[in-house]
N, C-alpha and C positions, 0 to 999 in steps of 0.2 A: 611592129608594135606587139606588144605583149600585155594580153587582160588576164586583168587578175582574179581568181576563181572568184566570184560574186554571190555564189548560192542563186542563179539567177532561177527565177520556177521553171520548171522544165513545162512540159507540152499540157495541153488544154487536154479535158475527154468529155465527147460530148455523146459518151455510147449510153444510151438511158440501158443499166441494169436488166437487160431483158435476157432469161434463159435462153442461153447457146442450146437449137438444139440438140439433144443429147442421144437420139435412135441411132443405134448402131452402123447400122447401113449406111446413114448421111457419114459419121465418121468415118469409117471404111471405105465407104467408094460415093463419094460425090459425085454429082452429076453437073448440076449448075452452078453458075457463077454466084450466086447466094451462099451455097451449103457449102463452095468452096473456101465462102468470105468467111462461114461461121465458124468453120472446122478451125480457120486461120488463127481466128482471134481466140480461139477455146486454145490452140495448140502453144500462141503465146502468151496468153495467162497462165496458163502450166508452165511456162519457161522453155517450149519447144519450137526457138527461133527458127533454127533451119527449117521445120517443118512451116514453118508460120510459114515463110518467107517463098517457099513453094506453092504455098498453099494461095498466097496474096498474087505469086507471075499465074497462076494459073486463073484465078478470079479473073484478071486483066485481059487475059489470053481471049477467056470465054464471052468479056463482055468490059472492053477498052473505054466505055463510058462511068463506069463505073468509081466515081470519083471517091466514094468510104476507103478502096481498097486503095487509092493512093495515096487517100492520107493515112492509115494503117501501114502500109509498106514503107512509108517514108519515116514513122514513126519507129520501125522497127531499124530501118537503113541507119537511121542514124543513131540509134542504142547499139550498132554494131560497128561504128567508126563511117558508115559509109555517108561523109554528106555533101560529098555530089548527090550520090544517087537519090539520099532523100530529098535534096534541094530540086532535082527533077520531076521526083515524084510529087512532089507540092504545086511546081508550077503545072503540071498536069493537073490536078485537083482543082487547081485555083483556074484554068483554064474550062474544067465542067463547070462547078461552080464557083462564082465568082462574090458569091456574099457568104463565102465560109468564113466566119471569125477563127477556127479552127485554123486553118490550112494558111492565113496568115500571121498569127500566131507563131503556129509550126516552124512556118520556115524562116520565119526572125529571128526566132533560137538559133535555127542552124547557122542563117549569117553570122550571128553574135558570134558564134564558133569559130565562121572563120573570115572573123576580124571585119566583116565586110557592114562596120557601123551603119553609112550612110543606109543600104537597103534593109537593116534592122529597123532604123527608125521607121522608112518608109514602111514596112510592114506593118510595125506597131500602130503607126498612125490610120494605116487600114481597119485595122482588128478594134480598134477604141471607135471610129467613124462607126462601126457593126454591129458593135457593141460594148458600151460603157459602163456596163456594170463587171468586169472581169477584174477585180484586183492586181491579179495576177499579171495582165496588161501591163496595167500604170507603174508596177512595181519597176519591170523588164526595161521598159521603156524609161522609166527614170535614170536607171543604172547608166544606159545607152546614151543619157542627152547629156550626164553628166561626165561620161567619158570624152562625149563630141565638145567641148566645153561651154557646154551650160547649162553650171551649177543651177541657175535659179529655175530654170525649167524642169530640172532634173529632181528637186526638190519638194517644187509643183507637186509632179507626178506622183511622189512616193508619201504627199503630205493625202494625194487621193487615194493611193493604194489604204494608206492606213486606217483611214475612215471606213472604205467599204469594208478591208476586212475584220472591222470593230463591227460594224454590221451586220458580219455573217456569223458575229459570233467564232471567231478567228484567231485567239489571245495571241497565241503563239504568233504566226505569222505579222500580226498587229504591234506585239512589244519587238519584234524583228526589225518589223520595218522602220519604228521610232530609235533604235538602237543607230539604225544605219545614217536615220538621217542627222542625226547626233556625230554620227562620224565624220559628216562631211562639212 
């Protein structure tokens, strides 16, 4: 089977805006598994994957509980083609915590990617049971039920996607999702 590029929203972020910190010495030589997560996520908003990506095995190394870094890693694994790994990485996450809307999210995408519809939806339908105000969600999940065939479910979903993101103040997204379900 072959899915057709959808525009589907990629990954959730639920990092609240909070200053990476920036002292030298954390940059340069971390020490714990925090300043190694910060470094990580400062190093890929700069766009320094590989560095991120050492930075997140090292996080994990110091402190395997650590569930941020596997949703971070998995988020990066998979902007890098790699989605087993990030499919691993999530089930790790989802196995710390298991009421991440995130990390079920995440790794629905990544199904979605490779084809693996049915445990898409099941994830979607997690991630909405979490939390049902993500637009974002209903959208993904519309795409997916109407691939699975069904339309009228699929519809459903993207008649709710449209609402919230009219909501949020959202135009773009909003005349999108009416465009789409006009298509269908």
């Amino acid at each position: 089977m072959t899915l057709k590029n959808e525009n589907m929203h990629d990954h959730l972020n639920d990092q609240p805006d909070i200053p990476i910190d920036s002292h030298p010495d954390l940059q340069q030589h971390p020490q714990t598994a925090r300043e190694y997560y910060n470094r990580g996520r400062s190093r890929d908003l700069g766009g320094d994957r590989e560095g991120a990506l050492a930075d997140y095995n090292c996080t994990i190394q110091l402190d395997s509980n650590y569930a941020k870094a596997y949703v971070n890693r998995g988020l990066l694994r998979d902007r890098l083609g790699d989605r087993q790994g990030a499919l691993s990485d999530y089930d790790r996450a989802i196995q710390l915590d298991d009421r991440s809307t995130i990390s079920y999210y995440n790794r629905a995408n990544v199904r979605y990617r490779l084809e693996d519809l049915q445990g898409a939806l099941v994830d979607y339908d997690r991630a909405i049971e979490l939390d049902n105000t993500r637009a974002k969600i209903y959208y993904n999940r519309g795409i997916v039920r109407v691939y699975l065939g069904d339309r009228q479910g699929g519809i459903e979903d993207l008649q709710i996607a449209a609402n919230l993101f009219r909501q949020q103040d959202r135009d773009w997204d909003y005349q999108r999702t009416l465009d789409k379900i006009q298509d269908l």
